[in-house]
C-alpha positions, -999 to +999 in steps of 0.1 A: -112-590+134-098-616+116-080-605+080-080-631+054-049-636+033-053-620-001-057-637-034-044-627-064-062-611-091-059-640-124-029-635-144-011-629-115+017-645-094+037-642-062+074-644-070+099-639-041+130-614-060+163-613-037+157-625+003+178-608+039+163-575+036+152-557+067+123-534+064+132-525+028+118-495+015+132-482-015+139-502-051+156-489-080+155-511-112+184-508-133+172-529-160+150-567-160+179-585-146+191-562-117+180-544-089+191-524-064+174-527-026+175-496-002+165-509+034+153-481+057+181-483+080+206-470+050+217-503+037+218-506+001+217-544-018+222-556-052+205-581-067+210-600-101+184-626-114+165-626-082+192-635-064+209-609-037+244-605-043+258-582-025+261-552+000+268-517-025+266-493+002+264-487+041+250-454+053+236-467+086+260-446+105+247-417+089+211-422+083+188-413+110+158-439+108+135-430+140+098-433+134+090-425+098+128-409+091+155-430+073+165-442+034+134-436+012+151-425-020+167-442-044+177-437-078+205-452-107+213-427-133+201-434-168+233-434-179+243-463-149+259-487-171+284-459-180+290-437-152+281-461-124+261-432-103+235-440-078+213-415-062+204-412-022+175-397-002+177-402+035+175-383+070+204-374+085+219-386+120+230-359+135+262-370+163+253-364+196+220-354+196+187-376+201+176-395+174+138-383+174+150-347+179+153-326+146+173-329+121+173-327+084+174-347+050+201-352+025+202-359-016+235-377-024+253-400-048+280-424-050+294-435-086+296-478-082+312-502-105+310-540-107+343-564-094+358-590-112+333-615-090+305-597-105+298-577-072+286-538-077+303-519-052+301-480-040+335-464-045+325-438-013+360-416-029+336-409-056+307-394-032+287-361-041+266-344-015+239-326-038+216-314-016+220-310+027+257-304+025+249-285+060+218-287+078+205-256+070+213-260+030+192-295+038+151-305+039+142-297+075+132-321+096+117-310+124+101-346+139+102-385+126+070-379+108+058-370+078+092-370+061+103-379+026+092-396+002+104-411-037+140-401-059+135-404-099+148-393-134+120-379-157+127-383-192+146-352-199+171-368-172+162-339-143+163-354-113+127-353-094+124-355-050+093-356-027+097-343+007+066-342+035+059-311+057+085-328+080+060-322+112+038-332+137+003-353+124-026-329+127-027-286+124+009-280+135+013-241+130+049-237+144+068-232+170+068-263+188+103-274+180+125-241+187+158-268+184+150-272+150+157-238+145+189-226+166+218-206+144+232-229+118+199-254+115+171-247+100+166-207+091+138-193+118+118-181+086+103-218+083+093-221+116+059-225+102+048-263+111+031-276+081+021-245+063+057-245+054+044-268+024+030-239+012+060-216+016+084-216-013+115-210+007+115-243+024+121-277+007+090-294+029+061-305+014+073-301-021+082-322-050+118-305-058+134-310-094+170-306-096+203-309-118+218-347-112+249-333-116+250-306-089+220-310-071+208-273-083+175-258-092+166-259-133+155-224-153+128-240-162+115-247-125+085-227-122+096-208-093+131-204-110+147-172-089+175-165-114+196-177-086+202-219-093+209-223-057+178-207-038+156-233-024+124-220-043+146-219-075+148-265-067+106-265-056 
């Protein structure tokens, strides 16, 4: 069947901000004038008065983007115009193994700062790896589906992450990806398909709040374990 182009609602218009992107995915405003642009594939763009200026940051060789995986978070601290940090949320490439075999996602962030041309570039010397240092300190990932989902600040500058159940569509009730689970990946205990939403000591399925500044679960989480660094102490 035919699908008809949509009009816009009145008091509406279509206004074209920044151009080049492929498959972008993820925007972060850091105020009216600028925006950064976080393509799928782990490119990250900045753009100033809808024009794109320039490339920030490059984690294609890193970012795993099969199916539904790749760069879907993406964040600028709300203290950017000082410190410079931006925030990442992407699946991992793992070397040497398949890209639609498991593998795991990663929080990180890189501080930036703008050039005398008026370029904002990453300064990768500066890079933090807050949350999927290893795979098994990381959100599983099991298969390309189902995956991850927004990075933001909440007013009291915690640092809020979505994650899917990171498994197959339909009643997936574990055990169908046993590579997902070998010594140093993901521990066997989440070997629980998609009821590992509903299991606090996995990072799937869960909106996680954290510390910006070391990726680390908050006391006032409410499934705080007195230990900042278990998972269900981040959910």
């Amino acid at each position: 069947t035919p699908v008809a182009t949509q009009e816009l609602p009145e008091g509406f218009i279509r206004q074209r901000i920044g151009s080049g992107f492929e498959d972008a995915l993820a925007l972060a405003w850091i105020d009216e004038e600028r925006l950064l642009v976080g393509e799928r594939s782990g490119r990250v763009w900045y753009v100033e008065h809808d024009v794109t200026r320039n490339l920030v940051y490059n984690l294609r060789g890193e970012t795993n983007s099969s199916g539904n995986r790749g760069l879907f978070g993406l964040a600028v601290a709300p203290d950017f115009d000082v410190t410079g940090w931006i925030y990442l949320l992407h699946s991992v490439r793992v070397p040497d193994e398949p890209v639609r075999g498991p593998t795991f996602a990663r929080l990180l962030r890189v501080r930036t700062e703008l050039t005398p041309a008026g370029e904002l570039v990453a300064l990768p010397e500066t890079r933090e790896i807050l949350l999927g240092e290893t795979w098994a300190t990381g959100i599983a990932s099991c298969v390309d589906d189902h995956t991850l989902g927004s990075l933001r600040f909440l007013s009291d500058g915690s640092l809020v992450l979505a994650s899917g159940d990171n498994t197959h569509p339909g009643l997936d009730t574990g055990g169908h990806e046993p590579d997902c689970f070998l010594p140093g990946r993901t521990p066997i205990d989440q070997d629980l398909g998609a009821f590992r939403s509903q299991y606090l000591d996995s990072l799937d399925g869960k909106v996680l709040r954290v510390d910006p500044a070391t990726g680390l679960g908050l006391a006032d989480n409410p499934f705080f374990s007195g230990d900042p660094a278990d998972l269900r102490s981040r959910v």
